[in-house]
C-alpha positions as CSV (number, residue, x, y, z in Angstrom):
1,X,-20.6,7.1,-16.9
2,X,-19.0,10.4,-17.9
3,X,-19.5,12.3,-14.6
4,X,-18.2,9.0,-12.8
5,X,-15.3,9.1,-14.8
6,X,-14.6,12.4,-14.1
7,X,-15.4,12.1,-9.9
8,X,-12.9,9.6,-10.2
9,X,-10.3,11.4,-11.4
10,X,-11.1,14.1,-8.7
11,X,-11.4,11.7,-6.0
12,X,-7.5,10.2,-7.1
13,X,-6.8,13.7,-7.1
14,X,-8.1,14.7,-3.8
15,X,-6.3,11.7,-2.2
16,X,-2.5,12.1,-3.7
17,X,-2.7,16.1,-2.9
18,X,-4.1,15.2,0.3
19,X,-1.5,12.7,1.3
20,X,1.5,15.3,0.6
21,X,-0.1,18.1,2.0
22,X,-0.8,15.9,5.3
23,X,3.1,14.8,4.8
24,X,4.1,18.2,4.6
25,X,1.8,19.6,7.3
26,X,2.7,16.8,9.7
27,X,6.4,16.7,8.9
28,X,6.8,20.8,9.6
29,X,4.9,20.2,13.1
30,X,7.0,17.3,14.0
31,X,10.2,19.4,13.1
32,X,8.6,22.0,14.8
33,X,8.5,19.9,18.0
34,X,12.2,18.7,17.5
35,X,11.2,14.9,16.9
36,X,14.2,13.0,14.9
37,X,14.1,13.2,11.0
38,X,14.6,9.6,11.2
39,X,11.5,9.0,13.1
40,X,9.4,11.6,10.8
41,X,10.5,9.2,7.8
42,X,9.3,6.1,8.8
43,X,6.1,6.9,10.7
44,X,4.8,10.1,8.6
45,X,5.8,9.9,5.8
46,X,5.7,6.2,5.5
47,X,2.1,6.5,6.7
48,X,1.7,9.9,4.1
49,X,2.2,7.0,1.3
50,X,-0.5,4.6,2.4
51,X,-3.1,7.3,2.8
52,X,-4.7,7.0,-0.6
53,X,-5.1,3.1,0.1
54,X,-6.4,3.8,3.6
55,X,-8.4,5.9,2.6
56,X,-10.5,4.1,0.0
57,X,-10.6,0.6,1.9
58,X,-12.0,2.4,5.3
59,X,-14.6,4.2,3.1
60,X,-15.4,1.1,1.4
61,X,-15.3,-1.2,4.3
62,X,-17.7,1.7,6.0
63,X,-19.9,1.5,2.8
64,X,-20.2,-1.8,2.9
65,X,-17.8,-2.3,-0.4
66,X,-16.4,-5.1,0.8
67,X,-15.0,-6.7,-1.9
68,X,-13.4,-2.9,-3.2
69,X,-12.2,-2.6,0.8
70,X,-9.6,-6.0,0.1
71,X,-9.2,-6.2,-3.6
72,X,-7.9,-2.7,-3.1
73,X,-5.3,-3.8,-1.1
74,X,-4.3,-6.6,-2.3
75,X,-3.9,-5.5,-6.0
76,X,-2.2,-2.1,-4.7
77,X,0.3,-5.0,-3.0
78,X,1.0,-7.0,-5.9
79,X,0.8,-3.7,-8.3
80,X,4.1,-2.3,-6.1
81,X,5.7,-5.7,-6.1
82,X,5.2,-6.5,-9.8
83,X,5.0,-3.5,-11.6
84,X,7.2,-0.6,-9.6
85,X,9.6,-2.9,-8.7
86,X,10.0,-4.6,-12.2
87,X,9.5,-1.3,-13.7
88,X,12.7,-0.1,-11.1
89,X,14.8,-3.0,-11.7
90,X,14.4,-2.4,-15.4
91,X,15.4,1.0,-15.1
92,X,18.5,0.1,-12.9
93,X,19.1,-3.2,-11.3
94,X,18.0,-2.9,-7.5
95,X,20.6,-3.9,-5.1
96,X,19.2,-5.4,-2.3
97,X,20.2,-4.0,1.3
98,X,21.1,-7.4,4.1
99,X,18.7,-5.7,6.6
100,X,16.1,-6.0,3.7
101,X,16.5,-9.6,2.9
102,X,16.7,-11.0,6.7
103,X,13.7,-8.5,8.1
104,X,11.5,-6.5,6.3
105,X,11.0,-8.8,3.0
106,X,10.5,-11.8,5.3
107,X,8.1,-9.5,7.5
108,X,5.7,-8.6,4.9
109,X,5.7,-12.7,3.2
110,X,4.9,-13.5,6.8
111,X,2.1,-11.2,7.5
112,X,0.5,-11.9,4.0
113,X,0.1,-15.6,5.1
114,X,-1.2,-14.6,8.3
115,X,-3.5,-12.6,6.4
116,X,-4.6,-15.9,4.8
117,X,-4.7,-17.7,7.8
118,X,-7.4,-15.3,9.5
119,X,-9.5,-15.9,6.4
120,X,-8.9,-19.8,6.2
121,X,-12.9,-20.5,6.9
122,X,-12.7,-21.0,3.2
123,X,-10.7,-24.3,3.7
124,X,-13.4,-26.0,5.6
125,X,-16.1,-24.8,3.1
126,X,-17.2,-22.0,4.5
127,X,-19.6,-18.9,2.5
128,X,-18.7,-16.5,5.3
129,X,-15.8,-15.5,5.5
130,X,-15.0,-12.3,7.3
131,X,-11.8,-10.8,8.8
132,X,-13.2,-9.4,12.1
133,X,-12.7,-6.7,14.2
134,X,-10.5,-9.5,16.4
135,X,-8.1,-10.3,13.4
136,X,-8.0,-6.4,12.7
137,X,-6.8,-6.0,15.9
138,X,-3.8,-8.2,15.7
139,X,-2.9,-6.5,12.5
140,X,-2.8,-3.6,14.4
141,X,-1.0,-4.7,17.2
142,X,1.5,-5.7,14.9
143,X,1.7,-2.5,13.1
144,X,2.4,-0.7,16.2
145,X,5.4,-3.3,17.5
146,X,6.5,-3.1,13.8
147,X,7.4,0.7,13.9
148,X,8.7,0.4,17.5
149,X,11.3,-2.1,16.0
150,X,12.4,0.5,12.8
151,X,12.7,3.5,14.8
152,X,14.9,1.5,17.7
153,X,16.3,0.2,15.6
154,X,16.8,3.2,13.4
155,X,18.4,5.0,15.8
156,X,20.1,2.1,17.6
157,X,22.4,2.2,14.2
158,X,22.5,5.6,13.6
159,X,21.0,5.6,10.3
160,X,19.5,8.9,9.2
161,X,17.0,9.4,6.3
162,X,18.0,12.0,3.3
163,X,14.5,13.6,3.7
164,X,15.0,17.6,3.1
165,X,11.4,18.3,5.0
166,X,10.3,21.9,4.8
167,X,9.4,23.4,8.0
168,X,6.3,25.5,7.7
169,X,4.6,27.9,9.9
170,X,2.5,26.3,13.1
171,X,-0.2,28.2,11.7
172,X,0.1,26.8,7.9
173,X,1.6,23.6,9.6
174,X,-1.9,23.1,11.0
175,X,-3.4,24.4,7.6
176,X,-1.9,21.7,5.6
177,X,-2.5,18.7,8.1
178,X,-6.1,20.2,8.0
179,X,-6.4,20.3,4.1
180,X,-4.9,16.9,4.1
181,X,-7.0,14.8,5.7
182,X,-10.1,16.5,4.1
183,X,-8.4,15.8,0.5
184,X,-7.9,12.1,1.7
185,X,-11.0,11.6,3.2
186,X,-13.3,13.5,0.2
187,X,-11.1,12.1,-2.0
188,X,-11.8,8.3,-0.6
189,X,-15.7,9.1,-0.8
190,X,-15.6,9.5,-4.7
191,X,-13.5,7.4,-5.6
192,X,-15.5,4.4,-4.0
193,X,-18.6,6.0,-5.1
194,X,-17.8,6.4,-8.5
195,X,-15.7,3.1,-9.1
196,X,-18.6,1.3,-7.6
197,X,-20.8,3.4,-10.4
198,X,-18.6,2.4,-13.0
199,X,-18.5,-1.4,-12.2
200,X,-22.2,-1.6,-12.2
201,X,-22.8,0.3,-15.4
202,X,-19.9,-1.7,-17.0
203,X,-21.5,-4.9,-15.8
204,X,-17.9,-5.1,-13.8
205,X,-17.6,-6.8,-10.2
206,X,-16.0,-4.0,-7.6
207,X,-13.3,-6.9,-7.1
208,X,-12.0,-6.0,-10.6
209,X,-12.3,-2.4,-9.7
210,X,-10.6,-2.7,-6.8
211,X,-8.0,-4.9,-8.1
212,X,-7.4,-2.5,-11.5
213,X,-8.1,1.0,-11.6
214,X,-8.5,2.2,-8.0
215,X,-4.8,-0.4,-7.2
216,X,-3.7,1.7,-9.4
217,X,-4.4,4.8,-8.6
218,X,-4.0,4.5,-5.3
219,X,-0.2,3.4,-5.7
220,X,0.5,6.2,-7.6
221,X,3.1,7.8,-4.9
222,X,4.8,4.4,-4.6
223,X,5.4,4.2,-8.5
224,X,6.1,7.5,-8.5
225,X,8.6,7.8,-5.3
226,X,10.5,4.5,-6.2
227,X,11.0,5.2,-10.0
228,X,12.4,8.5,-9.4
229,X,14.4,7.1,-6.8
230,X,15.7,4.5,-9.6
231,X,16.7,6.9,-12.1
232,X,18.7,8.8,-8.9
233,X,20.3,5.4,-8.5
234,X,18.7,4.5,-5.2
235,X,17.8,1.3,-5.8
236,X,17.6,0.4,-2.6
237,X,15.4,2.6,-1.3
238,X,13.4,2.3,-4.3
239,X,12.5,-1.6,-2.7
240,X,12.5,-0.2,0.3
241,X,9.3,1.8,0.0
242,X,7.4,-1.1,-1.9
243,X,7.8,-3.5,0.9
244,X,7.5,-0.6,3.9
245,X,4.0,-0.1,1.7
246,X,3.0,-3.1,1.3
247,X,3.7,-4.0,5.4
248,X,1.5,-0.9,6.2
249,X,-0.8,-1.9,3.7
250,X,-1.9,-4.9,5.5
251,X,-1.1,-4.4,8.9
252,X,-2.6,-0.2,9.2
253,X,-5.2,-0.3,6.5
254,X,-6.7,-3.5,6.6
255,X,-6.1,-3.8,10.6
256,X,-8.2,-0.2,10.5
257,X,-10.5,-1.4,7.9
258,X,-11.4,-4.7,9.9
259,X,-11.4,-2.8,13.3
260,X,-14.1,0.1,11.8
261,X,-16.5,-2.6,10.1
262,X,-15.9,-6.8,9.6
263,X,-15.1,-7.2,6.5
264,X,-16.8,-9.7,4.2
265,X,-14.0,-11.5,2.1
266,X,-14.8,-13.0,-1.7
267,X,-13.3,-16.5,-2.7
268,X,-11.7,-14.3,-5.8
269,X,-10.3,-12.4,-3.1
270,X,-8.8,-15.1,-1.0
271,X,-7.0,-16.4,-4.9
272,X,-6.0,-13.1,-5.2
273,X,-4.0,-13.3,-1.8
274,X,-2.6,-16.8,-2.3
275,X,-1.3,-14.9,-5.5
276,X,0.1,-12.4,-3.5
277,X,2.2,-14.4,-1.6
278,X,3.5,-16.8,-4.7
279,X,4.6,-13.6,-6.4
280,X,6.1,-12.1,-2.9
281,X,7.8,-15.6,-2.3
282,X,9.1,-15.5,-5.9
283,X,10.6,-11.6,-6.0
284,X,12.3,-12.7,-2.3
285,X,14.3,-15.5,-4.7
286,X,15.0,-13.2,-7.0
287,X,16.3,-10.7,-4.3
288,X,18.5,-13.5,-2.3
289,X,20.1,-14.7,-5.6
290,X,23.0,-12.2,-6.3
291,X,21.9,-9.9,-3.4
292,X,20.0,-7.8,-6.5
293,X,17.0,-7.8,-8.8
294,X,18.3,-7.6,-12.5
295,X,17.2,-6.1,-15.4
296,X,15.9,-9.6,-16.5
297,X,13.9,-10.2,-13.4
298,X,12.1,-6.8,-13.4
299,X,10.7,-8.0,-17.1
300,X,9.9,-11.2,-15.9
301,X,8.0,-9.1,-12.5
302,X,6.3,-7.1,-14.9
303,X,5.3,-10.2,-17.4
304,X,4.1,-12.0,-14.1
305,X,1.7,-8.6,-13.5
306,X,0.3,-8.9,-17.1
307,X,-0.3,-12.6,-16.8
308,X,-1.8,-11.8,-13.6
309,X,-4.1,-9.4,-15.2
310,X,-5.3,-11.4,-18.3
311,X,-6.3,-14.1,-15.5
312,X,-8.4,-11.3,-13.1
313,X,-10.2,-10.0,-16.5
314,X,-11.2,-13.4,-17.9
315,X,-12.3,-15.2,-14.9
Protein backbone atom coordinates (compact mmCIF):
# COMPACT_ATOMS: atom_id res chain seq x y z
CA UNK A 1 0.00 0.00 0.00
CA UNK A 2 3.00 2.14 0.84
CA UNK A 3 4.98 1.74 -2.33
CA UNK A 4 1.55 2.38 -4.24
CA UNK A 5 1.16 5.36 -2.41
CA UNK A 6 4.40 6.54 -3.20
CA UNK A 7 4.27 5.42 -7.26
CA UNK A 8 1.38 7.54 -7.13
CA UNK A 9 2.83 10.52 -6.10
CA UNK A 10 5.62 9.88 -8.71
CA UNK A 11 3.26 9.11 -11.43
CA UNK A 12 1.27 12.86 -10.59
CA UNK A 13 4.56 14.06 -10.62
CA UNK A 14 5.86 12.67 -13.79
CA UNK A 15 2.57 14.00 -15.47
CA UNK A 16 2.46 17.85 -14.18
CA UNK A 17 6.40 18.17 -15.01
CA UNK A 18 5.79 16.54 -18.08
CA UNK A 19 2.95 18.65 -19.22
CA UNK A 20 5.09 21.99 -18.70
CA UNK A 21 8.13 20.80 -20.08
CA UNK A 22 6.06 19.63 -23.26
CA UNK A 23 4.35 23.27 -22.97
CA UNK A 24 7.59 24.76 -22.82
CA UNK A 25 9.29 22.59 -25.46
CA UNK A 26 6.43 22.96 -27.91
CA UNK A 27 5.88 26.57 -27.32
CA UNK A 28 9.84 27.50 -27.99
CA UNK A 29 9.51 25.40 -31.36
CA UNK A 30 6.39 26.96 -32.43
CA UNK A 31 7.98 30.51 -31.67
CA UNK A 32 10.77 29.21 -33.36
CA UNK A 33 8.76 28.65 -36.55
CA UNK A 34 7.05 32.16 -36.17
CA UNK A 35 3.44 30.66 -35.52
CA UNK A 36 1.06 33.48 -33.77
CA UNK A 37 1.33 33.61 -29.87
CA UNK A 38 -2.35 33.55 -30.01
CA UNK A 39 -2.43 30.36 -31.73
CA UNK A 40 0.35 28.73 -29.40
CA UNK A 41 -2.13 29.64 -26.39
CA UNK A 42 -5.11 27.99 -27.39
CA UNK A 43 -3.80 24.82 -29.10
CA UNK A 44 -0.50 24.09 -26.94
CA UNK A 45 -0.88 25.19 -24.16
CA UNK A 46 -4.45 24.65 -23.83
CA UNK A 47 -3.72 21.05 -24.85
CA UNK A 48 -0.28 21.24 -22.21
CA UNK A 49 -3.27 21.53 -19.49
CA UNK A 50 -5.24 18.44 -20.43
CA UNK A 51 -2.13 16.23 -20.62
CA UNK A 52 -2.25 14.74 -17.19
CA UNK A 53 -6.07 13.76 -17.90
CA UNK A 54 -5.19 12.40 -21.28
CA UNK A 55 -2.79 10.79 -20.16
CA UNK A 56 -4.29 8.63 -17.44
CA UNK A 57 -7.75 7.93 -19.31
CA UNK A 58 -5.72 6.64 -22.71
CA UNK A 59 -3.64 4.40 -20.32
CA UNK A 60 -6.55 3.22 -18.59
CA UNK A 61 -8.88 2.84 -21.48
CA UNK A 62 -5.61 0.85 -23.02
CA UNK A 63 -5.56 -1.21 -19.73
CA UNK A 64 -8.78 -2.02 -19.80
CA UNK A 65 -9.65 0.48 -16.66
CA UNK A 66 -12.56 1.43 -17.96
CA UNK A 67 -14.33 2.70 -15.29
CA UNK A 68 -10.86 4.92 -14.11
CA UNK A 69 -10.68 5.94 -18.18
CA UNK A 70 -14.48 8.02 -17.62
CA UNK A 71 -14.72 8.68 -13.92
CA UNK A 72 -11.44 10.35 -14.46
CA UNK A 73 -12.92 12.72 -16.69
CA UNK A 74 -15.80 13.38 -15.50
CA UNK A 75 -14.80 14.08 -11.82
CA UNK A 76 -11.71 16.22 -13.28
CA UNK A 77 -14.84 18.19 -15.11
CA UNK A 78 -16.93 18.70 -12.24
CA UNK A 79 -13.74 19.11 -9.79
CA UNK A 80 -12.77 22.50 -12.14
CA UNK A 81 -16.37 23.53 -12.32
CA UNK A 82 -17.07 23.14 -8.60
CA UNK A 83 -14.11 23.48 -6.76
CA UNK A 84 -11.54 25.98 -8.88
CA UNK A 85 -14.12 28.02 -9.89
CA UNK A 86 -15.89 28.32 -6.42
CA UNK A 87 -12.57 28.37 -4.92
CA UNK A 88 -11.83 31.60 -7.68
CA UNK A 89 -15.01 33.30 -7.17
CA UNK A 90 -14.41 33.15 -3.43
CA UNK A 91 -11.13 34.64 -3.84
CA UNK A 92 -12.47 37.47 -6.16
CA UNK A 93 -15.84 37.42 -7.82
CA UNK A 94 -15.30 36.19 -11.54
CA UNK A 95 -16.63 38.50 -14.10
CA UNK A 96 -17.93 36.73 -16.82
CA UNK A 97 -16.69 37.71 -20.43
CA UNK A 98 -20.16 37.97 -23.32
CA UNK A 99 -18.12 35.77 -25.66
CA UNK A 100 -18.08 33.29 -22.69
CA UNK A 101 -21.67 33.19 -21.89
CA UNK A 102 -23.06 33.01 -25.63
CA UNK A 103 -20.14 30.31 -26.94
CA UNK A 104 -17.91 28.55 -25.00
CA UNK A 105 -20.11 27.83 -21.69
CA UNK A 106 -22.98 26.83 -23.95
CA UNK A 107 -20.32 24.66 -26.02
CA UNK A 108 -19.16 22.56 -23.28
CA UNK A 109 -23.25 22.04 -21.59
CA UNK A 110 -23.85 20.97 -25.14
CA UNK A 111 -21.16 18.50 -25.66
CA UNK A 112 -21.68 17.03 -22.09
CA UNK A 113 -25.23 16.03 -23.13
CA UNK A 114 -24.05 14.75 -26.26
CA UNK A 115 -21.79 12.81 -24.24
CA UNK A 116 -24.91 11.31 -22.55
CA UNK A 117 -26.62 10.79 -25.54
CA UNK A 118 -23.92 8.43 -27.09
CA UNK A 119 -24.18 6.40 -23.89
CA UNK A 120 -28.18 6.46 -23.70
CA UNK A 121 -28.24 2.40 -24.17
CA UNK A 122 -28.84 2.68 -20.50
CA UNK A 123 -32.37 4.23 -21.11
CA UNK A 124 -33.61 1.14 -22.86
CA UNK A 125 -32.13 -1.22 -20.23
CA UNK A 126 -29.13 -1.99 -21.54
CA UNK A 127 -25.82 -3.79 -19.42
CA UNK A 128 -23.55 -2.74 -22.30
CA UNK A 129 -22.98 0.32 -22.62
CA UNK A 130 -19.83 1.49 -24.45
CA UNK A 131 -18.80 4.78 -26.14
CA UNK A 132 -17.17 3.34 -29.36
CA UNK A 133 -14.63 4.11 -31.50
CA UNK A 134 -17.63 5.81 -33.85
CA UNK A 135 -18.77 8.22 -30.98
CA UNK A 136 -14.92 8.94 -30.27
CA UNK A 137 -14.70 9.99 -33.57
CA UNK A 138 -17.36 12.58 -33.53
CA UNK A 139 -15.75 13.94 -30.33
CA UNK A 140 -12.88 14.33 -32.28
CA UNK A 141 -14.25 15.82 -35.12
CA UNK A 142 -15.64 18.28 -33.03
CA UNK A 143 -12.51 18.96 -31.21
CA UNK A 144 -10.71 19.75 -34.34
CA UNK A 145 -13.74 22.28 -35.84
CA UNK A 146 -13.72 23.64 -32.23
CA UNK A 147 -10.07 25.01 -32.37
CA UNK A 148 -10.61 26.09 -36.03
CA UNK A 149 -13.43 28.43 -34.70
CA UNK A 150 -11.00 30.06 -31.53
CA UNK A 151 -8.08 30.63 -33.50
CA UNK A 152 -10.33 32.33 -36.54
CA UNK A 153 -11.88 33.65 -34.56
CA UNK A 154 -8.96 34.76 -32.34
CA UNK A 155 -7.42 36.38 -34.83
CA UNK A 156 -10.45 37.55 -36.76
CA UNK A 157 -10.70 40.08 -33.45
CA UNK A 158 -7.41 40.65 -32.91
CA UNK A 159 -7.17 39.43 -29.55
CA UNK A 160 -3.72 38.41 -28.35
CA UNK A 161 -2.88 36.22 -25.29
CA UNK A 162 -0.54 37.68 -22.31
CA UNK A 163 1.62 34.48 -22.52
CA UNK A 164 5.44 35.55 -22.02
CA UNK A 165 6.70 32.01 -23.70
CA UNK A 166 10.36 31.39 -23.46
CA UNK A 167 11.99 30.52 -26.54
CA UNK A 168 14.56 27.79 -26.14
CA UNK A 169 17.23 26.38 -28.16
CA UNK A 170 15.95 23.84 -31.27
CA UNK A 171 18.17 21.51 -29.72
CA UNK A 172 16.73 21.89 -25.93
CA UNK A 173 13.36 22.77 -27.76
CA UNK A 174 13.34 19.17 -28.94
CA UNK A 175 14.87 18.07 -25.40
CA UNK A 176 11.88 19.33 -23.51
CA UNK A 177 9.08 18.10 -26.05
CA UNK A 178 11.09 14.80 -25.72
CA UNK A 179 11.17 14.72 -21.74
CA UNK A 180 7.62 15.73 -21.90
CA UNK A 181 5.83 13.26 -23.32
CA UNK A 182 7.96 10.54 -21.54
CA UNK A 183 6.94 12.30 -18.09
CA UNK A 184 3.23 12.25 -19.32
CA UNK A 185 3.16 9.03 -20.59
CA UNK A 186 5.35 7.20 -17.53
CA UNK A 187 3.69 9.24 -15.41
CA UNK A 188 0.01 7.98 -16.75
CA UNK A 189 1.35 4.18 -16.36
CA UNK A 190 1.69 4.62 -12.48
CA UNK A 191 -0.64 6.40 -11.70
CA UNK A 192 -3.36 3.92 -13.23
CA UNK A 193 -1.31 1.19 -11.90
CA UNK A 194 -1.07 2.22 -8.52
CA UNK A 195 -4.68 3.82 -8.06
CA UNK A 196 -6.03 0.65 -9.44
CA UNK A 197 -3.67 -1.05 -6.53
CA UNK A 198 -4.95 1.11 -4.01
CA UNK A 199 -8.72 0.62 -4.86
CA UNK A 200 -8.43 -3.08 -4.59
CA UNK A 201 -6.42 -3.21 -1.41
CA UNK A 202 -8.87 -0.58 0.07
CA UNK A 203 -11.82 -2.62 -1.07
CA UNK A 204 -12.51 0.79 -3.30
CA UNK A 205 -14.17 0.66 -6.83
CA UNK A 206 -11.67 2.48 -9.58
CA UNK A 207 -14.91 4.69 -10.18
CA UNK A 208 -14.18 6.32 -6.76
CA UNK A 209 -10.56 6.43 -7.64
CA UNK A 210 -11.07 7.90 -10.70
CA UNK A 211 -13.60 10.30 -9.52
CA UNK A 212 -11.42 11.34 -6.16
CA UNK A 213 -7.77 11.16 -5.97
CA UNK A 214 -6.51 10.75 -9.62
CA UNK A 215 -9.64 14.04 -10.60
CA UNK A 216 -7.77 15.52 -8.45
CA UNK A 217 -4.59 15.23 -9.19
CA UNK A 218 -4.85 15.43 -12.52
CA UNK A 219 -6.54 19.01 -12.35
CA UNK A 220 -3.82 20.19 -10.44
CA UNK A 221 -2.58 22.84 -13.35
CA UNK A 222 -6.23 24.02 -13.71
CA UNK A 223 -6.49 24.78 -9.86
CA UNK A 224 -3.36 26.00 -9.94
CA UNK A 225 -3.36 28.33 -13.20
CA UNK A 226 -6.97 29.79 -12.44
CA UNK A 227 -6.39 30.62 -8.70
CA UNK A 228 -3.27 32.37 -9.40
CA UNK A 229 -4.93 34.05 -12.09
CA UNK A 230 -7.73 35.14 -9.36
CA UNK A 231 -5.47 36.57 -6.94
CA UNK A 232 -3.87 38.63 -10.21
CA UNK A 233 -7.45 39.73 -10.65
CA UNK A 234 -8.08 37.78 -13.86
CA UNK A 235 -11.17 36.54 -13.31
CA UNK A 236 -11.92 36.00 -16.44
CA UNK A 237 -9.51 34.05 -17.56
CA UNK A 238 -9.52 32.17 -14.50
CA UNK A 239 -13.28 30.65 -16.02
CA UNK A 240 -11.86 30.73 -19.08
CA UNK A 241 -9.37 27.83 -18.58
CA UNK A 242 -12.02 25.72 -16.55
CA UNK A 243 -14.40 25.55 -19.40
CA UNK A 244 -11.48 25.53 -22.37
CA UNK A 245 -10.49 22.22 -19.94
CA UNK A 246 -13.35 20.88 -19.50
CA UNK A 247 -14.26 21.16 -23.62
CA UNK A 248 -10.90 19.45 -24.31
CA UNK A 249 -11.60 17.11 -21.65
CA UNK A 250 -14.38 15.56 -23.48
CA UNK A 251 -13.97 16.22 -26.82
CA UNK A 252 -9.67 15.30 -27.05
CA UNK A 253 -9.35 12.87 -24.27
CA UNK A 254 -12.29 10.90 -24.26
CA UNK A 255 -12.67 11.23 -28.26
CA UNK A 256 -8.85 9.71 -28.06
CA UNK A 257 -9.65 7.37 -25.34
CA UNK A 258 -12.84 5.90 -27.31
CA UNK A 259 -10.95 6.02 -30.69
CA UNK A 260 -7.68 3.85 -29.05
CA UNK A 261 -9.98 1.13 -27.18
CA UNK A 262 -14.26 1.18 -26.73
CA UNK A 263 -14.85 2.12 -23.72
CA UNK A 264 -17.07 0.21 -21.25
CA UNK A 265 -19.29 2.82 -19.35
CA UNK A 266 -20.65 1.99 -15.50
CA UNK A 267 -24.29 3.11 -14.60
CA UNK A 268 -22.42 5.13 -11.64
CA UNK A 269 -20.73 6.69 -14.37
CA UNK A 270 -23.61 7.64 -16.56
CA UNK A 271 -25.13 9.42 -12.75
CA UNK A 272 -22.01 10.87 -12.53
CA UNK A 273 -22.47 12.68 -15.98
CA UNK A 274 -26.11 13.58 -15.65
CA UNK A 275 -24.50 15.30 -12.50
CA UNK A 276 -22.14 16.97 -14.60
CA UNK A 277 -24.45 18.66 -16.60
CA UNK A 278 -26.98 19.76 -13.56
CA UNK A 279 -24.02 21.39 -11.88
CA UNK A 280 -22.72 22.93 -15.44
CA UNK A 281 -26.46 24.06 -16.16
CA UNK A 282 -26.54 25.55 -12.63
CA UNK A 283 -22.89 27.58 -12.61
CA UNK A 284 -24.16 28.88 -16.41
CA UNK A 285 -27.24 30.60 -14.11
CA UNK A 286 -25.08 31.78 -11.92
CA UNK A 287 -22.84 33.24 -14.65
CA UNK A 288 -25.87 34.96 -16.76
CA UNK A 289 -27.28 36.56 -13.54
CA UNK A 290 -25.25 39.71 -13.07
CA UNK A 291 -22.77 38.87 -15.92
CA UNK A 292 -20.45 37.47 -12.69
CA UNK A 293 -20.07 34.54 -10.24
CA UNK A 294 -20.08 36.16 -6.57
CA UNK A 295 -18.45 35.39 -3.59
CA UNK A 296 -21.75 33.64 -2.43
CA UNK A 297 -22.08 31.46 -5.48
CA UNK A 298 -18.35 30.12 -5.34
CA UNK A 299 -19.39 28.83 -1.53
CA UNK A 300 -22.50 27.53 -2.77
CA UNK A 301 -20.10 25.77 -6.00
CA UNK A 302 -17.86 24.48 -3.51
CA UNK A 303 -20.87 23.22 -0.94
CA UNK A 304 -22.46 21.58 -4.20
CA UNK A 305 -18.69 19.58 -4.64
CA UNK A 306 -18.83 18.43 -1.00
CA UNK A 307 -22.42 17.25 -1.27
CA UNK A 308 -21.40 15.67 -4.36
CA UNK A 309 -18.71 13.90 -2.61
CA UNK A 310 -20.54 12.53 0.50
CA UNK A 311 -23.03 11.07 -2.20
CA UNK A 312 -19.92 9.21 -4.49
CA UNK A 313 -18.47 7.80 -0.99
CA UNK A 314 -21.64 6.40 0.49
CA UNK A 315 -23.31 4.97 -2.52
Amino acid sequence: MIRDIIFLIIGFILLIKGADLFVEGSSSVAKLLKVPTIIIGLTIVAMGTSAPEAAVSISAALKGQNAIAIANVVGSNIFNLLIVGGVCAVITPIIVKKSIIKREYPFSIIISILLLFFISDFIFGSNNITLGRFEGLILLVLFVLFIIYMVVSAIKNREELDEDFIVLSPTKSILYILLGLLGVIYGGDAVVDSASSIASSLGLSANLIGLTIIALGTSLPELVTSIVAARKGDSDMALGNIIGSNIFNILLILGMASFIHPIAVSMESVFDLIILCIVSIITYFFCISKDKISKKEGFVMILMYLIYMIYIINR
